[in-house]
Each structure stands twice: as structure tokens, then as C-alpha cells.
N, C-alpha and C positions, 0 to 999 in steps of 0.2 A: 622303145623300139620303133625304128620307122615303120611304113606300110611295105604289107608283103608281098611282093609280086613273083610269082612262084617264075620257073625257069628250068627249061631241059634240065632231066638230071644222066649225064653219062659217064660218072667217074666213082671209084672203090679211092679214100682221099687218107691219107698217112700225114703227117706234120706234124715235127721236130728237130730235134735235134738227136745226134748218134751216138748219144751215149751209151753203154753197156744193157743198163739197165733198164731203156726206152725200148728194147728186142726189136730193133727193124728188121733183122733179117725174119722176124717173124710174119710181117707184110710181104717181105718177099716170097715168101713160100706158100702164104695165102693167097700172092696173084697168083701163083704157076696151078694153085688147084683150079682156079675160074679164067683158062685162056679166053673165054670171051668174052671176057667184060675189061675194061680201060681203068686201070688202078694208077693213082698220081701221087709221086711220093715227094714231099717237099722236106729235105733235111740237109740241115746245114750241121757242117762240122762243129762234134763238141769239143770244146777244150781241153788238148792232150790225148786226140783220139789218133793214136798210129796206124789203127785198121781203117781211116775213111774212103782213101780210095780202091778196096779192097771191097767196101761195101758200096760203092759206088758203079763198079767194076760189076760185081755181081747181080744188081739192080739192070741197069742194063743190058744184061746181058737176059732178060726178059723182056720178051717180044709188044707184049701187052700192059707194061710197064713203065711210064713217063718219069722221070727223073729227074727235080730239080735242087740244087744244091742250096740259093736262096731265091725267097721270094720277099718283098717289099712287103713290110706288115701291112700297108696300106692295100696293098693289092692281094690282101691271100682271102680277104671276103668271096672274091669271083671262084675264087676255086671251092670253096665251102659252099655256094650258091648251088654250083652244077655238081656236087656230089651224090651219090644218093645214100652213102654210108661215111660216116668218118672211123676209122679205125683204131684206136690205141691201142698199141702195145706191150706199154709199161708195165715192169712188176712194182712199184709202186708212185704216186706221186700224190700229193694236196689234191685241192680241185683244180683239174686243168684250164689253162685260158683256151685251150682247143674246143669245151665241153660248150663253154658258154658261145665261143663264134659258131659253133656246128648247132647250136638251138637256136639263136638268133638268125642262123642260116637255113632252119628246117631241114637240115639234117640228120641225120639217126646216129648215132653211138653204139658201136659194138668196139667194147672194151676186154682187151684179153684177163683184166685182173680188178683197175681201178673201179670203182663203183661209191664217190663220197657218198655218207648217208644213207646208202641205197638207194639214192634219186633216180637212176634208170630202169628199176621195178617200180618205184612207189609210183612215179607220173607217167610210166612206159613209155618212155623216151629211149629205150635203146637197148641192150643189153651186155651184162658182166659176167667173164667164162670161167673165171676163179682158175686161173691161170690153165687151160685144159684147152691146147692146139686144134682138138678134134671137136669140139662145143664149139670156136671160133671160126671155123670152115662150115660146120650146123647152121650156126648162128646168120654167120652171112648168107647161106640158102636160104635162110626163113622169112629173113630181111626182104632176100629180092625176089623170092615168089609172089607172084599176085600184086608187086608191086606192097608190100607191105611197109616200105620205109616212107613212105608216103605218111602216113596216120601214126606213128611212129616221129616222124621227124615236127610234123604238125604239132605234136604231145611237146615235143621239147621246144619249141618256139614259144608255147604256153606256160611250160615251167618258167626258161630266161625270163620271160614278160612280167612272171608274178614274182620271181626272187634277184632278179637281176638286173631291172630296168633299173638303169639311173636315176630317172624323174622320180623313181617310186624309191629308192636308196634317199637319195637327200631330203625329202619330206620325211621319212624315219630320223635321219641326223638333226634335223632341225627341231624337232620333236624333244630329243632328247637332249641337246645342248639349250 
């Protein structure tokens, strides 16, 4: 990982794709609990989705809700940078590549369901609602009290560092091959 040079955090940060089973309209509903805070929703259409603009629609039609349909993978570190929460939605998925840019971003993870391993108890990097809307809204209060995603999103920059730097990946491959 490069050096970390911390940066305003002003955004609640969503990023994917629209598929059914990714529940965005569940971020939608989590901004409308918190009108003052600025939630950024980056979701490009999934393949064969008839409802996109319908959720796109709905999406802005929240006041406090930024809307983008794509961003340049190259460019979505900035937005992960100024977050102070990343939020997943999904009922279920692998380990997400969102998990790993939101800890290399110092980040925090509030995840409505996903939890690989239980990585976001075991290094309290964030935490997992077991699919429960009303833990998810908790959750985020807890987060942003006291500035709590702070220490929190630090813990997950230290996880990525220790299971997911590359320099430290290929000395393991080399090892073994």
C-alpha cells in the first residue's frame, strides 16, 4: 500500500452495480433516514436490468443524495478517499473488490449482510447487519458518532496491509512455487 495521507471525510459511499440482489434501493432509504449527511451512490447498470432508470429516478429524487451512473475505475479511489462509510448492500457476494478499495482507503464497512470470515468483527473494520434495515441505520449512527469511523476505517487499512498488499501476495507465491 502507498503512504496514507488522510483527507476530509464528507460522504455515506454506495458502489455497484444494480442488480436485484445488490438492494440499492436499500441505500436509498438509508440516505432519506440521515438528510444531513451527503451519500454518493456510484451504480452503473446491470445487465438486463429493466428497473434502472426507475432507480435512478428514485435516487435523485433525494435531496442529499449524489448519483452517478459510472465512474472510471481509475478514478473511484477519490470517492473512497472522502468517505467516511462505505456501505454494502448485498444479500450476498465473495469478498467484495469494494472491501478491499474501502480499507486501502480507510474507510469503514457497514454491510447490510456480507461479512467474508468475519473480517469486520475479527479486525473491527466495520460492521455486518445480518440482513436487519434497522441494525443498518443503528449501525451507521454508531459509525458517525464521536467520529467513530475514523479508528474503525484505520483497523481496515491494517487488515488490507496485512492480507492484501501485493508486495506481501507475491513473496507468499514465490515461496511456494
Amino acid at each position: 500500500l502507498t503512504d496514507y495521507n488522510p483527507t476530509p471525510r464528507q460522504s455515506i459511499l454506495w458502489v455497484g452495480r444494480s442488480a436485484a440482489f445488490k438492494n440499492p434501493y436499500n441505500f436509498i432509504d438509508l440516505a432519506k433516514q440521515f438528510p444531513s449527511e451527503k451519500f454518493v451512490m456510484i451504480c452503473q447498470k446491470a445487465t438486463g436490468d429493466e428497473n434502472y432508470d426507475a432507480l435512478v429516478e428514485a435516487a435523485e429524487a433525494i435531496g442529499n443524495l449524489e448519483f452517478h451512473r459510472r465512474v472510471p475505475f481509475h478514478q473511484v479511489d477519490s470517492y473512497f478517499k472522502c468517505a467516511k462509510v462505505l456501505v454494502n448492500t448485498s444479500d450476498a457476494e465473495g469478498f467484495s473488490n469494494t472491501f478491499i478499495q474501502a480499507g486501502k482507503c480507510a474507510t469503514t464497512i457497514l454491510s447490510f449482510v456480507v461479512n467474508p470470515d468475519g473480517f469486520l468483527d475479527k479486525y473491527s473494520c466495520g460492521m455486518s447487519c445480518s440482513g436487519d434495515m434497522r441494525c443498518l441505520v443503528e449501525g451507521l449512527k454508531f459509525m458517525l458518532a464521536e467520529d467513530r469511523y475514523i479508528e474503525l476505517g484505520l483497523n481496515g487499512r491494517k487488515y488490507v496491509a496485512d492480507h492484501h498488499d501485493i508486495t506481501k501476495i507475491i513473496d507468499r507465491y514465490k515461496k511456494i512455487f
